[in-house]
C-alpha positions in Angstrom: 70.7 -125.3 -196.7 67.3 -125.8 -195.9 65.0 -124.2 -193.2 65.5 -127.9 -191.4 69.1 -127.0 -191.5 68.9 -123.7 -189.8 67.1 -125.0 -187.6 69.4 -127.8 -186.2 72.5 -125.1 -186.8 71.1 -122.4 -184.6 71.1 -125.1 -181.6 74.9 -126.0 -181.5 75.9 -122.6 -180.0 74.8 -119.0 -178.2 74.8 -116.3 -181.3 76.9 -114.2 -180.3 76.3 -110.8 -181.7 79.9 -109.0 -180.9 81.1 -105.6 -181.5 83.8 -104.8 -184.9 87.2 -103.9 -183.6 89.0 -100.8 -185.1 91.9 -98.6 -185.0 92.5 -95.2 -184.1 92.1 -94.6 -187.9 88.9 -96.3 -187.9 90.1 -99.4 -190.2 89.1 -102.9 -189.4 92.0 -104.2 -186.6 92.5 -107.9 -187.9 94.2 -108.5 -184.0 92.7 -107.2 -182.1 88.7 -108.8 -183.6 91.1 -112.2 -184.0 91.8 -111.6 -180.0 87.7 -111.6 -178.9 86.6 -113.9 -181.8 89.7 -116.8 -179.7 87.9 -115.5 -176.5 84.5 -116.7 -177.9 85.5 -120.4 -179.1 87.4 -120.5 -176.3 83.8 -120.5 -174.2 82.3 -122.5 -177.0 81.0 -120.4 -179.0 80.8 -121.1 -182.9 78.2 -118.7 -184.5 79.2 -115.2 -185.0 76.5 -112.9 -186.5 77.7 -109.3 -187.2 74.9 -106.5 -186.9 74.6 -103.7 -185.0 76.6 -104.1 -182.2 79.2 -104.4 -185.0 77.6 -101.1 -186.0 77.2 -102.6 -189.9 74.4 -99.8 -190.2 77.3 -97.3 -190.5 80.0 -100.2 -192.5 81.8 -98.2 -196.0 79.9 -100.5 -199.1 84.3 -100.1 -200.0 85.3 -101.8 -197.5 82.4 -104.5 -196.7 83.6 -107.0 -199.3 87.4 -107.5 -196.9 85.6 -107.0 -194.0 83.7 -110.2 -194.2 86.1 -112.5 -195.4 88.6 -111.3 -192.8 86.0 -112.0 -190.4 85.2 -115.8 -192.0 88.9 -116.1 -192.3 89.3 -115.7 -188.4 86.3 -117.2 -187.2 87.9 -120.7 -189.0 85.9 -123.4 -190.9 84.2 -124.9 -187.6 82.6 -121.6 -187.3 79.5 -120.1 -188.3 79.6 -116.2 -189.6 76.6 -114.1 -190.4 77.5 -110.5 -191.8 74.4 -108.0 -192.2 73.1 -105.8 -194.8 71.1 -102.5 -195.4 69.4 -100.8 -193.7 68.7 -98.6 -196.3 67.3 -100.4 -199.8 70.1 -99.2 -202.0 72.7 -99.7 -199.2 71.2 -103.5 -198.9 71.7 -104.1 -202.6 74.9 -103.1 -203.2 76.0 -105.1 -200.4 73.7 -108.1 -201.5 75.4 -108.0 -204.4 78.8 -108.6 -202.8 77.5 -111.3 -200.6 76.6 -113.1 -203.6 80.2 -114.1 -204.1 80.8 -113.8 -200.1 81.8 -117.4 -198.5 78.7 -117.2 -196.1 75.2 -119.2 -196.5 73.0 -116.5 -195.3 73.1 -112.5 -194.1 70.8 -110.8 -191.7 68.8 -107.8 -193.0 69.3 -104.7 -190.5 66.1 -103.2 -189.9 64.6 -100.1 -191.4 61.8 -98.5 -188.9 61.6 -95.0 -190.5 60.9 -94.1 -194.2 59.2 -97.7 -195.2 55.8 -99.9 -195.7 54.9 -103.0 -194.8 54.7 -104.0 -198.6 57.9 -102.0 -199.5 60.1 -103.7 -197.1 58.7 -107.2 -197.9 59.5 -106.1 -202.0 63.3 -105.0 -200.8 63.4 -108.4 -198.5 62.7 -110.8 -201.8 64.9 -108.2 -204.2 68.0 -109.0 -202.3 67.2 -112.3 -201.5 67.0 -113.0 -205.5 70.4 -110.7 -205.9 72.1 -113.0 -203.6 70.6 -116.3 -204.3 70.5 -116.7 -200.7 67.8 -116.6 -197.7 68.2 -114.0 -195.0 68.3 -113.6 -191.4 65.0 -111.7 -190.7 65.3 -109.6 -187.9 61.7 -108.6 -185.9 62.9 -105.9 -184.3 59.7 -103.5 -183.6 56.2 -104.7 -182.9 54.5 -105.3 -186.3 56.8 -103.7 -188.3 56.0 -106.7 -190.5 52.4 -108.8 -189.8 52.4 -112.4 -189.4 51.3 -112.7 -193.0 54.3 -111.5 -194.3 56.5 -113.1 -192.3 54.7 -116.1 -193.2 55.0 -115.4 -197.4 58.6 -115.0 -197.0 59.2 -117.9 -194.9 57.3 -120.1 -196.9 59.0 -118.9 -200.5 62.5 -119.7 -198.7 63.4 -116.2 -198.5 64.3 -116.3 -194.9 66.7 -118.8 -193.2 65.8 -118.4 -189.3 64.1 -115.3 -187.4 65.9 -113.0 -184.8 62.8 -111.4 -182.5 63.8 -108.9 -180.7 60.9 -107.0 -179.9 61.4 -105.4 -176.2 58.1 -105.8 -174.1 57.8 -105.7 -169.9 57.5 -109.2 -169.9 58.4 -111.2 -172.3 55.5 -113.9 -171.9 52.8 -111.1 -172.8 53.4 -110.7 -176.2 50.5 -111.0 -178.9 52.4 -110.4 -181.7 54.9 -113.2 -181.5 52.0 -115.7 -180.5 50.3 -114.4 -183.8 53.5 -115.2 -185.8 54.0 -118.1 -184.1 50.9 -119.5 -185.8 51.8 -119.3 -188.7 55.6 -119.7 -188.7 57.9 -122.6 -187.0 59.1 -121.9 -183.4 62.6 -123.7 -184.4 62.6 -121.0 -186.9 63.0 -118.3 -184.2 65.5 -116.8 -182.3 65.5 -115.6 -178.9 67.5 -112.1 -180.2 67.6 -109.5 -176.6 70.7 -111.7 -174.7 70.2 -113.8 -171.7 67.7 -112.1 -170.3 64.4 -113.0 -172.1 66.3 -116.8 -173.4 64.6 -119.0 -171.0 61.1 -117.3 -171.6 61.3 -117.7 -175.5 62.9 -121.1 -175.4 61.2 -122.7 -172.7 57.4 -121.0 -173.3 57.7 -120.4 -177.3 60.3 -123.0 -178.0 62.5 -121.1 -179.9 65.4 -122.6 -181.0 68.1 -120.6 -179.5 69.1 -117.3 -178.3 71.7 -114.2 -179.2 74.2 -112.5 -177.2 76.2 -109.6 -177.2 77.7 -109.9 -173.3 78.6 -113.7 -174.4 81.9 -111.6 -175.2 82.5 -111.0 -171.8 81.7 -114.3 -170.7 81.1 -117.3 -173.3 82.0 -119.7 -171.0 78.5 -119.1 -168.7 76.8 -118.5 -171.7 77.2 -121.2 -173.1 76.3 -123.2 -169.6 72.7 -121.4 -169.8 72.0 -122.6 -173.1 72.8 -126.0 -172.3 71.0 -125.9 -169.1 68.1 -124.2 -171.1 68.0 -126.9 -173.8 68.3 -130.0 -170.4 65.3 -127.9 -169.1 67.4 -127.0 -166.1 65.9 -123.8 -165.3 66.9 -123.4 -162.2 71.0 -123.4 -163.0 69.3 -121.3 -166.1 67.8 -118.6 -164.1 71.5 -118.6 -162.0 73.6 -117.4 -164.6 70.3 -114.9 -166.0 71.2 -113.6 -163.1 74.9 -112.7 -163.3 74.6 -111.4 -166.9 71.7 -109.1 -165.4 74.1 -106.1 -163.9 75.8 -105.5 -167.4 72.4 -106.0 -169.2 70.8 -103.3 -166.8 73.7 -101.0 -168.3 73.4 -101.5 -171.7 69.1 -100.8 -171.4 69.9 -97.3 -169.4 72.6 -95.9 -171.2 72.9 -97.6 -174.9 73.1 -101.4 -176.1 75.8 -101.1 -178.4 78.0 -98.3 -176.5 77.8 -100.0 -173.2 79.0 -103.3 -174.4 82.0 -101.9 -176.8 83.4 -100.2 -173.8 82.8 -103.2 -171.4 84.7 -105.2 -173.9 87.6 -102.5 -173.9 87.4 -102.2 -170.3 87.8 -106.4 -169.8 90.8 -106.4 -171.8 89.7 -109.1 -174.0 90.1 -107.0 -176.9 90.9 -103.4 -177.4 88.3 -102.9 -179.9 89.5 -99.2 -180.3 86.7 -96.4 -181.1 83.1 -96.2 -181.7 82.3 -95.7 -185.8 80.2 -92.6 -186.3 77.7 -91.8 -186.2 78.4 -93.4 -182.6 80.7 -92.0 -179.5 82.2 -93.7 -176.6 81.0 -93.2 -172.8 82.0 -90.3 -170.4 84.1 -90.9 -167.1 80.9 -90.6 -165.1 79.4 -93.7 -167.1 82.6 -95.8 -167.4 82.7 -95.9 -163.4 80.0 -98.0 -162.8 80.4 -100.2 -166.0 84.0 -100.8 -164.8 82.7 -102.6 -161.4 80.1 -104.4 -163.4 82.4 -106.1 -165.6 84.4 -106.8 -163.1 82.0 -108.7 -161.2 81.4 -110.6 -164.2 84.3 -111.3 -164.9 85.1 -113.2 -161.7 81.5 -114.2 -161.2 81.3 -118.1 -160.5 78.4 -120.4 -160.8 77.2 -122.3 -157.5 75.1 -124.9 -157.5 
């Protein structure tokens, strides 16, 4: 595909970013990740991009290859699935390698903050782009941790297919950086990548093309409404379901993103996505309390007009 086709493919559906279910033993659980991925289309949701949440920072290289096509397998052929790879540079290679032969069009490069350069992660970009003979998912996760130059080079040799900025400011609208990239590089090329909370600020001020979730999994359904109300320009129902989506976010910013919403998933019973992989641990009673009353809420939240 071409960047044109990324572009018109990140529209059709919230990206939702969900956690990897396992068993006790830590192996990949085939039902119980079929049970959340039904949950999703079920809400419409049709892009499914595996990444931290899915804690692929901590995935086994031997086990990455059946991983993936289990996970293309259940997502079905109407669906859209984006593993990850690295963060390290040899980790990212041997697993480029593998996705080379993988049934998927593009993979999103975890990013490396410590240990790197600005010129030696744009090098390890464009290596595993050429392993692969694919483009990548790049993922702006920290404030200039590649300049708008860069971003620009890779986009420009085809090295990237669409941008997932997640770069966590006060408010969202005050951000230099992504106005700096954004001369230089396509807004259609970017995604909105914190959740619902900073969506309508990216789409509706830098006209990104869409926006990732993770608490989709608890609730595709509204989701799904706020990106369609987003892409109508109806900010008001918009700024409704921002709303409802807020208590869980709030959680998952005090305590830990990718704990928080693996137990709220658990907690839902949507899926019982079973343990945390190391180097990760699960909440204590005193946090699961709260969480519990907050997914509940959500759970049974309706939208009024």
């Amino acid at each position: 595909m071409n960047n044109l086709d990324y572009q018109q493919k990140i529209k059709t559906s919230v990206i939702a970013v969900p956690p990897l279910a396992r068993t006790s033993d830590l192996t990949v659980c085939e039902k119980e990740n079929r049970r959340l991925i039904e949950h999703l289309k079920s809400g419409g949701i049709r892009t499914f991009l595996y990444g931290g949440n899915a804690l692929f920072y901590h995935i086994r290289l031997s086990e990455y290859d059946q991983v993936v096509h289990q996970l293309v397998e259940l997502a079905g052929p109407d669906s859209w699935v984006i593993p990850s790879i690295g963060s390290s540079f040899g980790m990212m290679m041997d697993q480029a390698a593998i996705a080379a032969d993988l049934p998927v069009d593009t993979v999103m490069v975890l990013p490396q903050k410590d240990i790197t350069d600005v010129a030696g992660i744009e090098r390890g970009i464009r290596l595993a782009v050429d392993r692969m003979g694919k483009p990548v998912v790049l993922y702006l996760k920290f404030d200039r941790w590649l300049p708008p130059a860069a971003v620009e080079r890779l986009v420009n040799d085809d090295c990237v297919s669409w941008i997932k900025y997640a770069v966590v400011l006060p408010d969202p609208n005050n951000d230099p950086y992504l106005r700096e990239l954004l001369e230089r590089v396509p807004a259609e090329l970017f995604v909105s990548g914190m959740g619902e909370q900073p969506a309508i600020c990216h789409m509706r001020d830098f006209n990104m093309g869409g926006f990732t979730s993770g608490c989709v999994c608890v609730r595709p359904d509204l989701s799904s409404q706020m990106l369609k109300a987003i892409q109508a320009s109806d900010w008001q129902v918009a700024e409704k379901i921002r709303e409802i989506f807020e208590p869980l976010e709030n959680q998952r910013n005090a305590i830990s993103p990718i704990r928080v919403l693996h137990e709220a998933i658990r907690i839902s019973g949507l899926s019982n996505v079973g343990p945390l992989l190391p180097l990760m641990s699960g909440l204590d009673e005193t946090q699961l309390a709260p969480l519990s009353r907050v997914v509940e809420s959500l759970q049974s939240a309706k939208l009024t007009r």
